[in-house]
N, CA and C atoms as a LAMMPS dump frame, in Angstrom:
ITEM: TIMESTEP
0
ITEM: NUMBER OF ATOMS
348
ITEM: BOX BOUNDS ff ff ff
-5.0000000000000000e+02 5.0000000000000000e+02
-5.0000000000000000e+02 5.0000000000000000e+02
-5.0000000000000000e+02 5.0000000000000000e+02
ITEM: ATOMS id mol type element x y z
1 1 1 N 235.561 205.826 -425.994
2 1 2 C 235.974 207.208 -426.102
3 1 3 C 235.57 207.918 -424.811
4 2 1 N 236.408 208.525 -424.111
5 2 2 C 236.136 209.512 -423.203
6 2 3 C 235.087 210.591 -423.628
7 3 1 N 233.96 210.495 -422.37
8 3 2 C 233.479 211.428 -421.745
9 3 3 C 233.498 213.006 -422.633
10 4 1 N 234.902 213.548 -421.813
11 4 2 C 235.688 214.764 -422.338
12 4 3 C 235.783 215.093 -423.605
13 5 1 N 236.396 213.709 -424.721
14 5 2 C 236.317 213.889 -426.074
15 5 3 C 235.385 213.636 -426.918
16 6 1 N 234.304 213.347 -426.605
17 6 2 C 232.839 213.563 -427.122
18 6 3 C 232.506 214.858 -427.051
19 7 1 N 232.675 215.145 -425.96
20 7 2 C 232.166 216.786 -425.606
21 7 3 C 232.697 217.615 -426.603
22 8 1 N 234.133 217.262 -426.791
23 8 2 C 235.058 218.055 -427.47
24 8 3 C 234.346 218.077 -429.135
25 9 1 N 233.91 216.842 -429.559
26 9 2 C 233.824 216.533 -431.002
27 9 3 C 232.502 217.4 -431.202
28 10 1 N 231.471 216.887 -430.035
29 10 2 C 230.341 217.522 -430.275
30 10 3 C 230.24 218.952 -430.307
31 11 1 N 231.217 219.509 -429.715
32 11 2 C 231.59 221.16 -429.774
33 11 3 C 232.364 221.582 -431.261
34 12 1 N 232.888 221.079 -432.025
35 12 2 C 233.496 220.895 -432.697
36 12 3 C 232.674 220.588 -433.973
37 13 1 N 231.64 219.6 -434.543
38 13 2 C 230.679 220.033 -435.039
39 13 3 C 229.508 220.808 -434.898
40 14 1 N 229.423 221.749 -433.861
41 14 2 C 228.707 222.41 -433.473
42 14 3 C 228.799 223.759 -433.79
43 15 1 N 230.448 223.997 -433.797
44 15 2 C 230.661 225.413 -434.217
45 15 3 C 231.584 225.174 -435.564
46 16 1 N 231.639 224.459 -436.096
47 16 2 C 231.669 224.474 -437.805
48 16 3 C 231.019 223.904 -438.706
49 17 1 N 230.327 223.301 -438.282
50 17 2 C 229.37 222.174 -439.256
51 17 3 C 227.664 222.865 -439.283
52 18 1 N 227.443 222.639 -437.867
53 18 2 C 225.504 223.384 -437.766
54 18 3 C 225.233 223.92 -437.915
55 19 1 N 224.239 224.499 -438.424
56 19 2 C 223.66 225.828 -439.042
57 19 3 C 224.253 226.295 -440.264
58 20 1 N 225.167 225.954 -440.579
59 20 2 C 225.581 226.464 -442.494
60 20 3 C 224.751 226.327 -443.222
61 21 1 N 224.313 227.759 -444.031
62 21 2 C 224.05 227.604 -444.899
63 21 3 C 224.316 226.334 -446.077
64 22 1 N 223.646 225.603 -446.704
65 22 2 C 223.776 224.615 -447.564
66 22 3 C 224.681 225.446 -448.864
67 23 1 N 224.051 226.648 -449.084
68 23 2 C 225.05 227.334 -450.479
69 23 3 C 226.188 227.824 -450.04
70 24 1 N 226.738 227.873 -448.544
71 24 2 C 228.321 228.375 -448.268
72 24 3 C 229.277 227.242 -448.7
73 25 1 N 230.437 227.693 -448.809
74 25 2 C 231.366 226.051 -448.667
75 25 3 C 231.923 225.76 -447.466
76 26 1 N 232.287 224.789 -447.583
77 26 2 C 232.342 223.985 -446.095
78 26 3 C 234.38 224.768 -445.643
79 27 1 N 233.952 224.609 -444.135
80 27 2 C 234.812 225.085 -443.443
81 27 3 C 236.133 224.522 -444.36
82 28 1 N 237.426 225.557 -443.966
83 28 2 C 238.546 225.319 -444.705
84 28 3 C 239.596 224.904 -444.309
85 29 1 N 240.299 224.207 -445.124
86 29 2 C 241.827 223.704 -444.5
87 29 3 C 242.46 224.72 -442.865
88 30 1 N 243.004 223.891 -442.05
89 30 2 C 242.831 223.041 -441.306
90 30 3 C 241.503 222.373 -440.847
91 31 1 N 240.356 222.665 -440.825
92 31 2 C 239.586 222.448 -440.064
93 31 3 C 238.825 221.425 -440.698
94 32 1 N 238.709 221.447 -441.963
95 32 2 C 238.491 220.272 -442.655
96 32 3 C 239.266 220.148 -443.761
97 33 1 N 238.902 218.976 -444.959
98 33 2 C 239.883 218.774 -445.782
99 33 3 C 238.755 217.686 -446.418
100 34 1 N 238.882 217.759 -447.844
101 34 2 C 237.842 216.513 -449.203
102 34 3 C 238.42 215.487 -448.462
103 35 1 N 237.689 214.453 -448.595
104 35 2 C 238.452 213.221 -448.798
105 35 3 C 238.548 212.478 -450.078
106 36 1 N 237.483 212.432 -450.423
107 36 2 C 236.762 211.453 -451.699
108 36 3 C 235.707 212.071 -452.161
109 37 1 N 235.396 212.812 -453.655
110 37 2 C 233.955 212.931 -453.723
111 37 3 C 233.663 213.923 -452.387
112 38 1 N 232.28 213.955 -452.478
113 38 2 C 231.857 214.643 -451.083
114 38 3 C 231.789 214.318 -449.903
115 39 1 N 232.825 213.313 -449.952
116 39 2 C 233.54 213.047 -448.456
117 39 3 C 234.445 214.103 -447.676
118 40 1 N 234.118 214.799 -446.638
119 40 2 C 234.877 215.433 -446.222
120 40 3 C 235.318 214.931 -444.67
121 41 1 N 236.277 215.733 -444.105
122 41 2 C 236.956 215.468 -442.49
123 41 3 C 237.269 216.553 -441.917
124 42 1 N 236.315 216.076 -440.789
125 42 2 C 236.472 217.661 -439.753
126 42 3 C 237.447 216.832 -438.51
127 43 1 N 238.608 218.109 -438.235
128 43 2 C 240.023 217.686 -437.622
129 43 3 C 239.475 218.138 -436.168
130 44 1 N 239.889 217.115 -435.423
131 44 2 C 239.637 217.75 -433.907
132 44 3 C 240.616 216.621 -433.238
133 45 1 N 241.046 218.108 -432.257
134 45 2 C 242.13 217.291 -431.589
135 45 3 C 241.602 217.662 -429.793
136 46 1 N 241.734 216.611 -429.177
137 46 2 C 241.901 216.476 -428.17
138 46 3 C 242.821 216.022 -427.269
139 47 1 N 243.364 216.874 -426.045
140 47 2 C 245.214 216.522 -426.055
141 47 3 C 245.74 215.706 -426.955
142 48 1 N 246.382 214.446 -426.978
143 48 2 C 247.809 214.662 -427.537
144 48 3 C 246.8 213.516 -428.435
145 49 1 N 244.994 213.39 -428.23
146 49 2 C 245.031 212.146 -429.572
147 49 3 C 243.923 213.589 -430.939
148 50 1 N 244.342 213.051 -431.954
149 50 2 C 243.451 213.166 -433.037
150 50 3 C 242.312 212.45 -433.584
151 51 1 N 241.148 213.429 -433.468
152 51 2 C 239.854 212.537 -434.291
153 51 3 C 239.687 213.085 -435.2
154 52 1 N 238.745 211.923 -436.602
155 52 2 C 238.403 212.464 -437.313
156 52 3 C 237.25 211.961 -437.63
157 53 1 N 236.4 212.828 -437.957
158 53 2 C 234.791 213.1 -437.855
159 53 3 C 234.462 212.979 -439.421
160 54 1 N 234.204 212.031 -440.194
161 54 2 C 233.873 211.952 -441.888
162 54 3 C 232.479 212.409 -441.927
163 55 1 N 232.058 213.205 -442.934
164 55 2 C 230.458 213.36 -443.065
165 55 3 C 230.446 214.087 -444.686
166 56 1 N 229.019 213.709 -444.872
167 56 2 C 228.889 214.558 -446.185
168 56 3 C 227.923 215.444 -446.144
169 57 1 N 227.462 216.199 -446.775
170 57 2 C 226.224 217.132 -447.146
171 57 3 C 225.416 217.119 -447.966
172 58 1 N 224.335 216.191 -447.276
173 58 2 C 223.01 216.097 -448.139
174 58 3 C 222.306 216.956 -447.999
175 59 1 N 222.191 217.888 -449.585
176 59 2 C 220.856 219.087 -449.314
177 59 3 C 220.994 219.654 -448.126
178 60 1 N 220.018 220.241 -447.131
179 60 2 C 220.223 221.048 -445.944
180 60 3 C 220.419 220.529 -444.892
181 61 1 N 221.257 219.027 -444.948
182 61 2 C 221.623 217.984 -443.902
183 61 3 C 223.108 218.229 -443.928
184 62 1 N 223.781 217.837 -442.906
185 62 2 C 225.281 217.287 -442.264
186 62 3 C 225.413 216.354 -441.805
187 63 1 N 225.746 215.037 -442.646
188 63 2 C 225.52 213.345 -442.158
189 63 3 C 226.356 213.403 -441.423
190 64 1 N 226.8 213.195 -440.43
191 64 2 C 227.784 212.246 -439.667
192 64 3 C 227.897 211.159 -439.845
193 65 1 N 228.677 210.667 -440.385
194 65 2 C 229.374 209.239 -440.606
195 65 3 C 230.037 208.34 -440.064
196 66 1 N 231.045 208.964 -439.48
197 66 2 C 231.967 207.662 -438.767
198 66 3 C 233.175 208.901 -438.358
199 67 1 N 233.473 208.561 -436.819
200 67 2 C 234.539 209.436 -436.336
201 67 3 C 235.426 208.465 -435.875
202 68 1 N 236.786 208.203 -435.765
203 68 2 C 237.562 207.4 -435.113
204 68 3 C 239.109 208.695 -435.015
205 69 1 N 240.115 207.307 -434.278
206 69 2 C 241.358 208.34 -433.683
207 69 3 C 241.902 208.058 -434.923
208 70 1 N 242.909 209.252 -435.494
209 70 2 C 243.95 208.963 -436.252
210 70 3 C 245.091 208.997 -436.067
211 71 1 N 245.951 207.741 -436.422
212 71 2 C 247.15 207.723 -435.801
213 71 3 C 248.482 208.042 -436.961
214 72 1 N 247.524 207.885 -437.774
215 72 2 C 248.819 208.141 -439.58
216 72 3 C 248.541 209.085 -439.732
217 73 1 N 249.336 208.943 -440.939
218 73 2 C 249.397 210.517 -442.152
219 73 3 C 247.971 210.308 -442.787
220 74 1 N 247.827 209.658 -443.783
221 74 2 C 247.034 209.078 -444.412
222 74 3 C 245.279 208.519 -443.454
223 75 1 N 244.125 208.905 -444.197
224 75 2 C 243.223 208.42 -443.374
225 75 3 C 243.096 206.834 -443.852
226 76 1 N 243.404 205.684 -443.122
227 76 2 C 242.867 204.554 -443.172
228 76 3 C 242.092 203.888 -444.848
229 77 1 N 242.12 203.195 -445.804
230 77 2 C 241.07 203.453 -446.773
231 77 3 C 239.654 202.316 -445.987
232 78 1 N 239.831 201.757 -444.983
233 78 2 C 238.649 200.708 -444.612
234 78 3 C 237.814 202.102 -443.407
235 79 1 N 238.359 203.053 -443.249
236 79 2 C 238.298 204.285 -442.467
237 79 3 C 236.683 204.375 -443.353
238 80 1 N 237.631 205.284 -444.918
239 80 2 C 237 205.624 -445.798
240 80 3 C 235.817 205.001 -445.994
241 81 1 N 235.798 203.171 -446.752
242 81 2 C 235.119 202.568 -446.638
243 81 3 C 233.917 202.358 -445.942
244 82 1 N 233.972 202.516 -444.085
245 82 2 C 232.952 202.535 -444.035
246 82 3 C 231.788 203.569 -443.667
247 83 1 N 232.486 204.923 -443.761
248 83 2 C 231.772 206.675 -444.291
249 83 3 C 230.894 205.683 -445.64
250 84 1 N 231.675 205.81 -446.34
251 84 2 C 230.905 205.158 -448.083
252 84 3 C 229.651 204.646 -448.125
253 85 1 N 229.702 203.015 -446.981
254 85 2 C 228.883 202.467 -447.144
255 85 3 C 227.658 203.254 -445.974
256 86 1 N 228.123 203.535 -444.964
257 86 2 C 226.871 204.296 -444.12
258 86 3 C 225.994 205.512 -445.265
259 87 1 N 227.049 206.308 -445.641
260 87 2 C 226.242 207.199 -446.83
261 87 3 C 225.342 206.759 -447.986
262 88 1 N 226.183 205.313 -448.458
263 88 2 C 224.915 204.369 -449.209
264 88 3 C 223.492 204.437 -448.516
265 89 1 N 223.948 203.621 -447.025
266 89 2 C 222.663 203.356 -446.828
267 89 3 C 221.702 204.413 -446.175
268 90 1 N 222.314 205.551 -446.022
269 90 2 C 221.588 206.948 -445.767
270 90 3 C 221.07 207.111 -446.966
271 91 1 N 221.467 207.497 -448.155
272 91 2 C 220.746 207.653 -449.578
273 91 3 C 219.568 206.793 -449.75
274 92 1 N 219.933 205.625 -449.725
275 92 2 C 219.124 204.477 -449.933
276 92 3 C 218.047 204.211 -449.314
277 93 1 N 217.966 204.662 -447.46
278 93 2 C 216.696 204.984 -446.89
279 93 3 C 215.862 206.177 -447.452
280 94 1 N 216.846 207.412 -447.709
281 94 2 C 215.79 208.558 -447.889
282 94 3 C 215.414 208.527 -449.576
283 95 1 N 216.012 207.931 -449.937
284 95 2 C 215.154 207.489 -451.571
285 95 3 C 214.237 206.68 -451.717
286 96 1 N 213.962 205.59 -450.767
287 96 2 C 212.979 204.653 -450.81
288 96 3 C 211.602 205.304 -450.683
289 97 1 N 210.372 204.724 -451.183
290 97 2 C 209.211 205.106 -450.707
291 97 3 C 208.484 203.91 -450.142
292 98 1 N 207.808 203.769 -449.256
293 98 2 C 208.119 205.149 -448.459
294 98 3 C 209.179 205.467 -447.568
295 99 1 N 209.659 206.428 -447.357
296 99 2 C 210.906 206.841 -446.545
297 99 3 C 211.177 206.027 -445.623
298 100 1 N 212.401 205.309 -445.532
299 100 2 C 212.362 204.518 -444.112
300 100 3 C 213.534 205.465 -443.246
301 101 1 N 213.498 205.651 -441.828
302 101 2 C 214.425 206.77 -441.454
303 101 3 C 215.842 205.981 -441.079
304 102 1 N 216.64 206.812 -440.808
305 102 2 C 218.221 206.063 -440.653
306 102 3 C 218.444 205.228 -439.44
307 103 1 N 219.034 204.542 -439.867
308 103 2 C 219.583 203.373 -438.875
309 103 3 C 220.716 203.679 -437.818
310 104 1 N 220.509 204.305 -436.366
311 104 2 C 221.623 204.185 -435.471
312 104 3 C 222.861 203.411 -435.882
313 105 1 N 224.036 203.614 -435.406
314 105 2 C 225.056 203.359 -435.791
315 105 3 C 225.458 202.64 -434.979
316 106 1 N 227.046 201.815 -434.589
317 106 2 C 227.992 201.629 -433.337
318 106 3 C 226.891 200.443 -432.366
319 107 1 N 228.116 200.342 -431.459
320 107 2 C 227.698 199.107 -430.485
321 107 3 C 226.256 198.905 -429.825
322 108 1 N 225.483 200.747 -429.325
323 108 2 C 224.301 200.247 -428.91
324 108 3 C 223.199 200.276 -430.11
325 109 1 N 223.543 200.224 -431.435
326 109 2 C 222.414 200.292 -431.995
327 109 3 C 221.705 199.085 -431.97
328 110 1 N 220.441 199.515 -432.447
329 110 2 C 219.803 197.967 -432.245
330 110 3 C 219.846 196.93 -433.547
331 111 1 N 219.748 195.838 -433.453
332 111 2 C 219.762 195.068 -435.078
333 111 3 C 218.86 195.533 -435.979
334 112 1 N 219.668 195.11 -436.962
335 112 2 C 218.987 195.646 -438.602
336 112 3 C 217.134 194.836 -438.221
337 113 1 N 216.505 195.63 -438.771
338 113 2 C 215.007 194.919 -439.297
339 113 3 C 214.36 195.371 -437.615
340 114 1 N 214.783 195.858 -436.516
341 114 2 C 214.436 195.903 -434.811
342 114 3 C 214.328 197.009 -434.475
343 115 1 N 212.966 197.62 -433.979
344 115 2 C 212.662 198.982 -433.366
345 115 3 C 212.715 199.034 -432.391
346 116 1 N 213.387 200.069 -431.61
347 116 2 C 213.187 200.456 -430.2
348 116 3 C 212.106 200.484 -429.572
């Protein structure tokens, strides 16, 4: 992903996602849209491609999940899929005791069970 469209995304959850109040509701059609459950998608376009940014809202958190380009109508369901399972295993760390914290995501993270 370009440089430019990071910037863009990160601006983009920055001025609709951060700082909300947990008791407001979440930004509205266009700007996002449900997916599943408390799956939602924040729309950001950068020239002529579309991203979409999946996250949910835990308590006074805004997970980020998984952003990729969209090229359909329809979001992907293996899209969906793997928002789902990252949110599993977000739940699943902060329920454990003792707390284990979340696992980096994508190509540079480091392997499962391996600390920086």
């Amino acid at each position: 992903m370009q440089p430019l469209a990071v910037a863009k995304i990160d601006d983009a959850v920055a001025d609709h996602l951060n700082g909300r109040d947990p008791r407001e509701p979440p930004p509205e059609f266009p700007i996002t849209s449900q997916i599943d459950g408390e799956l939602r998608e924040l729309r950001v376009r950068f020239a002529k491609t579309r991203y979409r940014v999946l996250y949910e809202r835990s308590r006074n958190l805004i997970v980020l999940l998984h952003v990729f380009e969209k090229n359909t109508g329809a979001i992907p369901a293996n899209e969906i899929r793997k928002a789902q399972a990252r949110m599993a295993d977000f739940q699943a760390r902060m329920d454990a005791r003792p707390r284990r914290p979340p696992r980096a995501a994508g190509r540079d993270a480091p392997p499962p069970g391996r600390r920086p």
